[in-house]
C-alpha positions in Angstrom: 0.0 0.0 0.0 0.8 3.6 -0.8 1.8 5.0 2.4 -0.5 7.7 4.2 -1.0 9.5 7.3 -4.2 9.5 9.2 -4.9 9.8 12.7 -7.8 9.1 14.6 -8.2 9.8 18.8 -9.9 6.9 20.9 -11.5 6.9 24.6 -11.0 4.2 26.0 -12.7 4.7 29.5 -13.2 1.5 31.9 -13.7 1.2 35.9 -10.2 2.1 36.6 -8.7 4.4 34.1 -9.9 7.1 31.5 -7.5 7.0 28.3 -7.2 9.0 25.7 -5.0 7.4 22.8 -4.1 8.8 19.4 -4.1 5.8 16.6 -1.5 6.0 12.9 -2.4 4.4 10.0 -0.1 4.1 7.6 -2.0 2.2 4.4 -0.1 -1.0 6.0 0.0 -0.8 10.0 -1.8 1.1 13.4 0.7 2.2 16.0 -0.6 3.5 19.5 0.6 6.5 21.3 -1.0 6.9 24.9 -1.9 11.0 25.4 -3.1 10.8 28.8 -4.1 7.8 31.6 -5.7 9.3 34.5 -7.3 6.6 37.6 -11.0 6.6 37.1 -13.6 4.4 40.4 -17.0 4.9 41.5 -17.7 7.0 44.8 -20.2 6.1 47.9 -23.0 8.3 47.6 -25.7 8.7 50.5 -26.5 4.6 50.0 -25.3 3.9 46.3 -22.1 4.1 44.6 -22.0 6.6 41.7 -19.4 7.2 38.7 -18.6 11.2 38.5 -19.1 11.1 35.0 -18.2 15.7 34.6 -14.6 14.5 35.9 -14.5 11.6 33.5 -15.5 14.2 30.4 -13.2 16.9 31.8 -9.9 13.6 31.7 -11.3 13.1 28.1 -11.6 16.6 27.2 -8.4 17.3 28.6 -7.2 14.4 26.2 -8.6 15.6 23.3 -6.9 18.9 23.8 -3.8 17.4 24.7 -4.0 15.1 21.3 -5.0 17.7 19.0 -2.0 20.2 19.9 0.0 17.2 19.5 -1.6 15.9 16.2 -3.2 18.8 14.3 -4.3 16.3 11.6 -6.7 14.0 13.8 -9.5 13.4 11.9 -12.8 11.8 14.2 -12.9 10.8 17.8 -14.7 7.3 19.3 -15.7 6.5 22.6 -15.9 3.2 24.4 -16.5 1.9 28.1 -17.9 -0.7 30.4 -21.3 -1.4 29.3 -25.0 -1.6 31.1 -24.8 1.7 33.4 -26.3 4.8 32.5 -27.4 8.6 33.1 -31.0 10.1 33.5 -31.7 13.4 31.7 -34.9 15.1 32.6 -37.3 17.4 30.5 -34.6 20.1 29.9 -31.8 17.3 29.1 -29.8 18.1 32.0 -28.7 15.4 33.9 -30.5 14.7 37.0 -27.9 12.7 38.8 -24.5 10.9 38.5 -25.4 7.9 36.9 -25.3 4.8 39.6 -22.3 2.2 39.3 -23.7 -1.3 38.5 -22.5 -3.0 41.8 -25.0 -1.7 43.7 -28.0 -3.6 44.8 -30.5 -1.7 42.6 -30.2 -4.0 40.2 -30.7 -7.3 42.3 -33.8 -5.2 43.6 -35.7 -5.2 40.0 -34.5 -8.5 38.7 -36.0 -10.3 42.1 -39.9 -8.3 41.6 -39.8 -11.1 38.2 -41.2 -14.5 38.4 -39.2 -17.3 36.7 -41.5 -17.4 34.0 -41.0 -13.5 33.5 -36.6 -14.5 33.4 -37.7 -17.1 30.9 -39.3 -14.6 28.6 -37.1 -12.0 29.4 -34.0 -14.6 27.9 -36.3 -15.7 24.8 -37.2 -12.2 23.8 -33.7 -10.9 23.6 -31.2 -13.6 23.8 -29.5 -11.8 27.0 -28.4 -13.6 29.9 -30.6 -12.5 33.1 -28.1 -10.6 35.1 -28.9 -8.1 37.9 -26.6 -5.9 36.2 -28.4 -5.5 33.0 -29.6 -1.8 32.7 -33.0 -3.5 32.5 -33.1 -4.2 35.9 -31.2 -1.4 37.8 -33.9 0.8 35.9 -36.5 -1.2 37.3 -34.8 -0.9 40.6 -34.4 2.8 40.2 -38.0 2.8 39.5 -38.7 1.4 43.3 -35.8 2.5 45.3 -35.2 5.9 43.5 -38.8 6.6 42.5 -38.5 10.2 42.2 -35.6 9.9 40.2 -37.3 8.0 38.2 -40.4 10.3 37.4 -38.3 12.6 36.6 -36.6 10.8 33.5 -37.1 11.4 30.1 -34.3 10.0 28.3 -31.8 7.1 29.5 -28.5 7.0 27.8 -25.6 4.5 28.4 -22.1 5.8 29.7 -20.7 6.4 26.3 -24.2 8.0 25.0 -23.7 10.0 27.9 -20.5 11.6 26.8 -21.2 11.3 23.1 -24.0 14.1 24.1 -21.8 15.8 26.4 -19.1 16.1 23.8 -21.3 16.6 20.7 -25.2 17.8 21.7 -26.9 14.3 20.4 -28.5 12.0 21.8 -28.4 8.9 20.6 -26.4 5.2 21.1 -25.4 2.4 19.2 -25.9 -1.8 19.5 -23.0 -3.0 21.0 -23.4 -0.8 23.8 -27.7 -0.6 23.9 -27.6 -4.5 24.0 -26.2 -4.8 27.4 -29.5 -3.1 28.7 -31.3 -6.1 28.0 -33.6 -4.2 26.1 -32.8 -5.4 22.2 -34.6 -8.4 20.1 -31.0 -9.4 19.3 -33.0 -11.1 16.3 -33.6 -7.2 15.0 -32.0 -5.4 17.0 -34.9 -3.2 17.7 -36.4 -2.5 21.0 -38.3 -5.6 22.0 -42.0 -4.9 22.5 -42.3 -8.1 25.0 -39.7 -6.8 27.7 -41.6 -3.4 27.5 -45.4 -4.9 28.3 -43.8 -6.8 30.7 -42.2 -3.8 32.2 -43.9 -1.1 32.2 -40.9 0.8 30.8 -41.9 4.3 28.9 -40.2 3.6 25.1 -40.0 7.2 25.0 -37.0 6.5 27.3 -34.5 5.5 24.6 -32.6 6.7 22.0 -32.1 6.0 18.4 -29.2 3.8 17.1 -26.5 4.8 15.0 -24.6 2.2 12.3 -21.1 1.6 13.0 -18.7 4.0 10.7 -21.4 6.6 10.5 -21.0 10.1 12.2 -23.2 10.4 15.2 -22.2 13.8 16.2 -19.6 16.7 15.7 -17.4 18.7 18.5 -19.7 21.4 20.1 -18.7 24.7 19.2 -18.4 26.4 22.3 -16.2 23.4 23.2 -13.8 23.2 19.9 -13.6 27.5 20.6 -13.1 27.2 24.7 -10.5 24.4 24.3 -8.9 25.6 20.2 -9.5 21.9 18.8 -11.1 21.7 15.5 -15.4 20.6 15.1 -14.1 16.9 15.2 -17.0 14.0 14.0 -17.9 11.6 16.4 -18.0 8.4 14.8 -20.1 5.2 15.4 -17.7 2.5 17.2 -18.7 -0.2 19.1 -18.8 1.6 22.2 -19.3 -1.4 24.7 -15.3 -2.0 25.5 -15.8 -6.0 24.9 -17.3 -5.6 21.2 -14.6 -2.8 20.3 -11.9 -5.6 21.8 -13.1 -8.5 19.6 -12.6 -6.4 16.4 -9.1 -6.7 17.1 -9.1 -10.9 17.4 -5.9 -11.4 15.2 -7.2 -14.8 13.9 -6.8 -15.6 10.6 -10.4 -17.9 10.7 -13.7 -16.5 10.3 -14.8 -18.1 13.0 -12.4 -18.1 16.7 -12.7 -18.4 20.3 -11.3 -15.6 22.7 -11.3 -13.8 26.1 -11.0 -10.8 26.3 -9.6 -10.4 29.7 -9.6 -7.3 32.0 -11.3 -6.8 35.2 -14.2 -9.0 33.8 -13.5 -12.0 31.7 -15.4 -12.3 28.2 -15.6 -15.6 26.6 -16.8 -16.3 23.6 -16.7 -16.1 19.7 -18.4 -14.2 16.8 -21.2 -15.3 14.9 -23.5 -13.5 12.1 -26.7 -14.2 14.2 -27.7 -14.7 17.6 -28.3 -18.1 19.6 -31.3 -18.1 21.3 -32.0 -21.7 23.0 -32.3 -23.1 26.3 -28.7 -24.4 26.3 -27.2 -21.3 25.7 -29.8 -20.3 28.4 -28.8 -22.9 31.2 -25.1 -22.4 30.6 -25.0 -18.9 30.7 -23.9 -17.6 27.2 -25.1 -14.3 25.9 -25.8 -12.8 22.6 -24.1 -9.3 22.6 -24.3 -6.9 19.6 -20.9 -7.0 18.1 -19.2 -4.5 15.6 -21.2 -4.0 12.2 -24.5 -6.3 13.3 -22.5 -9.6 14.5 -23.0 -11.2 17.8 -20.3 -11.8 20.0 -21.9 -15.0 21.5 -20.0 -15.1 25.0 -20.1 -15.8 28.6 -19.6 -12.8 31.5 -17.3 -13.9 34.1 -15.5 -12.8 36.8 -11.9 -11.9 35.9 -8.8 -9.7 36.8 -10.9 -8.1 39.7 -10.2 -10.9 42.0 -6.6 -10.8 41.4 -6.2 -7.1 41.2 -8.0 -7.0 44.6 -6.1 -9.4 46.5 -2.6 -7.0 45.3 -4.6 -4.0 46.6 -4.9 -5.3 49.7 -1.6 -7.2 49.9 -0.4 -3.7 49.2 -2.6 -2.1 52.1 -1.7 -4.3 54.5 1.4 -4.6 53.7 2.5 -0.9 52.8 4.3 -1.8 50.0 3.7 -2.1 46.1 3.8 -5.4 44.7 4.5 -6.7 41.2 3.3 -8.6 39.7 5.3 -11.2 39.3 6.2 -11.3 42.9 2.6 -13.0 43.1 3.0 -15.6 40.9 6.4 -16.5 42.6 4.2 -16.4 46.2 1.6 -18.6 44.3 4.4 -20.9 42.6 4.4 -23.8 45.3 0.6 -24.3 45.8 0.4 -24.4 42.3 2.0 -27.5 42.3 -0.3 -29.4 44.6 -2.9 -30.5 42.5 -5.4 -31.1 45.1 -5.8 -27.5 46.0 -9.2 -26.3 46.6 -10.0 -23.8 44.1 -13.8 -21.7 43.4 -16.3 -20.4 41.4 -15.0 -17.0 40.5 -18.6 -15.9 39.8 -19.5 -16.4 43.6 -21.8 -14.0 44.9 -19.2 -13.7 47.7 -16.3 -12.0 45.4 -18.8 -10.1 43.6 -18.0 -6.6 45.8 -16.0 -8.0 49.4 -15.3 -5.5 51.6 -11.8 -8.2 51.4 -10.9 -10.7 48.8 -8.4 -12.4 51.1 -11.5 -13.3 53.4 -13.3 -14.3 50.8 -11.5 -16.7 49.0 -10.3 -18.0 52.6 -14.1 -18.6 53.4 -14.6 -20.7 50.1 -11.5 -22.8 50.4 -10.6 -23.0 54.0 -6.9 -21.4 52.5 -4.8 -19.0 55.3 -1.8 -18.9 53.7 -1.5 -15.5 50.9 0.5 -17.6 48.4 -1.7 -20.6 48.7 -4.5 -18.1 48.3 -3.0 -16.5 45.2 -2.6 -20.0 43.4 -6.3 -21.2 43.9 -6.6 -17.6 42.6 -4.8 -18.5 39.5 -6.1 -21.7 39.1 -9.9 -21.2 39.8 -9.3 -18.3 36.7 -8.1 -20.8 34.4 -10.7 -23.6 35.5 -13.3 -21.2 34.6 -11.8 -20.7 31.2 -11.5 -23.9 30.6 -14.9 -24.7 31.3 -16.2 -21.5 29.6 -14.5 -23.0 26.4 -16.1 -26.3 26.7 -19.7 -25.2 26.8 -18.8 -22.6 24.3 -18.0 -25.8 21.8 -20.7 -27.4 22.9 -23.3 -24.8 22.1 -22.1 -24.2 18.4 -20.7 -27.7 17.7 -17.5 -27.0 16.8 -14.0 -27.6 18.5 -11.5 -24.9 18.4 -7.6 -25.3 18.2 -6.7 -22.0 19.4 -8.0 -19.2 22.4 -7.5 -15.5 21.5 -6.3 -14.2 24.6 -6.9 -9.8 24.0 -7.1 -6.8 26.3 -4.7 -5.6 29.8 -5.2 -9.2 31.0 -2.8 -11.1 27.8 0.0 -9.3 29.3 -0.3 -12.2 32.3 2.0 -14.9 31.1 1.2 -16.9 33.9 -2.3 -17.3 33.7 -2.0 -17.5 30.1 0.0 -20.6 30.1 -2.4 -21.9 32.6 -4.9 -22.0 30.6 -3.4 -23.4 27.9 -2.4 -26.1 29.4 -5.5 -26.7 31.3 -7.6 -26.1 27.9 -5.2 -28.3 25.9 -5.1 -25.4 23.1 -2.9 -23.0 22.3 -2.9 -19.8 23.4 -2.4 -16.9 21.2 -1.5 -13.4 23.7 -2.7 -10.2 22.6 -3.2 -7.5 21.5 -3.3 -5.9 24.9 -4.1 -2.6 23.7 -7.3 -4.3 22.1 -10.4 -1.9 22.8 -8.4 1.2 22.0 -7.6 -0.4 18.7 -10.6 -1.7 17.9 -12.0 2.2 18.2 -9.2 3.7 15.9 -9.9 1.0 13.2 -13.5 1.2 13.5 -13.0 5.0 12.2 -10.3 3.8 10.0 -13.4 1.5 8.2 -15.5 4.9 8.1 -12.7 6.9 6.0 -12.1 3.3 4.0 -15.6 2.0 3.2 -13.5 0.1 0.5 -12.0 -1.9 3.5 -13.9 -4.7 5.2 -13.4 -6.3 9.0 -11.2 -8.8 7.5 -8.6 -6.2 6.0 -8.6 -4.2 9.5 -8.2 -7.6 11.4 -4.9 -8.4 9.0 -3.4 -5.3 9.4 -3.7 -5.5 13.2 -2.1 -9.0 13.3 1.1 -6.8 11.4 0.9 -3.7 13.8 1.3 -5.3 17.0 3.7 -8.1 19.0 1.8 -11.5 19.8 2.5 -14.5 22.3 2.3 -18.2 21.9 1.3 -20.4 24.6 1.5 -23.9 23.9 -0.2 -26.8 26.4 3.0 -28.5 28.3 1.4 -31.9 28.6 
């Protein structure tokens, strides 16, 4: 390819960091440049916790001014976070609240006013998982617990919606993100009428949805002349972090498993069209929108949050830092007992401990920190492993390899682990997978020529990959 010089910013905004990165293309590779990485965590409210979502936009406003005087040819802007949590505006369109951080108990409030029968339909209508995190049901606990901040509500939009608006003056969202509310007939992706009736939710409450690679906004102007950056477009990515991860899957086959690992653990693979059956049902799969209308068909489980919390606390009580690979050395001789008790990482228990440490030591019995930290490990790669199996079981097919993307590839350890508790090879990165997965989104909008195949062959040139192979 002829080479050329385009830049594109990306937000990449999760529960513990805001960043702001400034993607190259070059006709033949992306490169990465990090602008700004500030710490980003929920706050106690009165009774709930809350994300302060004016500091977030002033970190990615900041960013944008910080890329732009940088790179004066940026050409569009994306956004992506954590999915299913969401702000309230009221009549005026000012927001009535911080929005409310999904590990509060709102959410198991709404989902336990449903029968099992109601679950049942709530699964067939949509092909999401029943989770008390699902916007669905924190609205419906909002509409109990919170009732006058409820009445007050006229339009609901999703983290990134949130900022899209605050950045650009629109209001509207896109799939990826908008399926995690459990809202979407994945079969149409439209609203579906049956969670509504059942519901009692105001339609009138959500937005419209915006293609991927289309423009959903442009750079206010009292913003581009406050800050001096230029009227920059807001394009259409897949703004739920997991969908704008798996665009980024370096496989070389249409069809691959991965895991996109970070402080939750995604498992899964791509498909054109949902799965909607009671297997997928009774082992816990979900059908997520995915870039341009695919499904990323994938299980929600607990990931790096159980590791990063027992370092926090080691840390606390410790008054040190720790690194990482300290840990695995502490966890090195209980990983080689095999009969250590290990745990379901999705335990309600280590859903939001006031200590991980207890815990774990409440499930397993375990005192000791390093014996601790390898049931840690190993219960991680256990879940993978079992993830994966029901995963080939639902679509019939056996995969070879496991795509391991996102901060969590960088962990050799656990990668190896799983590989040779899978039995399949384990291919490591890219690391940087969400932000890249926004920059070539935007790259597709400026290429229509391009397809999701081309972006995924360039990224398997821009960027450094591992190779895990099983050891017995």
């Amino acid at each position: 390819m002829n080479k050329i010089t385009e830049r594109y910013i990306g937000f990449d905004c999760g529960n513990s960091s805001i960043r702001t990165v400034v993607g190259t293309y070059d006709g033949d590779r992306i490169a990465l440049e990090i602008i700004s990485q500030v710490p980003n965590r929920e706050y106690r409210g009165i009774k709930y916790d809350h994300w302060d979502i004016l500091a977030i936009f002033h970190e990615m406003l900041n960013g944008m001014k910080l890329a732009c005087a940088a790179f004066p040819d940026i050409r569009s802007f994306g956004i992506s976070t954590w999915g299913i949590d969401f702000g309230l505006l009221g009549r005026s369109r000012e927001l009535l609240g911080n929005p409310l951080c999904y590990r509060n108990v709102l959410g198991t409030l709404g989902m336990s006013r449903l029968s099992r029968r109601d679950l049942d339909m709530m699964f067939g209508a949509t092909g999401i998982q029943n989770h008390p995190m699902n916007s669905l049901y924190q609205l419906l606990g909002i509409r109990e617990a919170l009732g006058e901040y409820y009445e007050q509500a006229k339009v609901l939009l999703l983290i990134p919606d949130l900022l899209n608006y605050l950045f650009t003056g629109e209001v509207n969202s896109e799939t990826s993100i908008f399926s995690t509310t459990q809202l979407l007939d994945m079969r149409t992706r439209r609203l579906s009428e049956a969670v509504l009736s059942a519901t009692g939710l105001d339609k009138s409450l959500f937005v419209p949805m915006i293609p991927h690679g289309n423009v959903r906004g442009t750079l206010k102007q009292s913003l581009a002349e406050m800050y001096h950056i230029p009227k920059l477009h807001a394009v259409s990515v897949p703004s739920h972090d997991t969908a704008a991860a798996v665009v980024c899957v370096p496989s070389e086959q249409e069809r691959f498993a991965f895991i996109s690992s970070g402080t939750w653990s995604l498992i899964g693979t791509e498909t054109s069209s949902p799965i909607v059956n009671d297997t997928v049902m009774e082992l816990g799969f979900t059908n997520e929108g995915g870039v341009f209308d695919s499904i990323t068909l994938l299980k929600n489980s607990c990931g790096m949050h159980i590791l990063q919390n027992i370092k926090r606390e080691m840390e606390s009580l410790d008054s040190r830092s720790y690194r990482w690979d300290e840990l695995v050395a502490l966890s090195m001789p209980g990983l080689g007992k095999n009969d250590i008790p290990t745990f379901d990482p999705n335990s309600d228990l280590l859903y939001h401990p006031d200590s991980m440490i207890r815990a774990i030591t409440k499930l397993t019995g375990l005192q000791d920190i390093g014996l601790v930290l390898a049931s840690a490990y190993r219960s991680l790669a256990i879940s993978y492993r079992r993830a994966i199996e029901d995963l080939q079981t639902i679509i019939g097919e056996t995969f070879d390899t496991i795509h391991i993307i996102g901060g969590g590839s960088k962990n050799d350890h656990l990668n190896q682990m799983t590989a040779d508790l899978t039995g399949k090879t384990v291919v490591s990165g890219p690391e940087e997978a969400t932000s890249l997965g926004i920059i070539a989104v935007q790259i597709l909008h400026e290429h229509p020529d391009m397809s999701l195949h081309d972006i995924r062959t360039i990224i398997r040139k821009s960027v450094r990959l591992g190779r895990f192979v099983p050891r017995c």
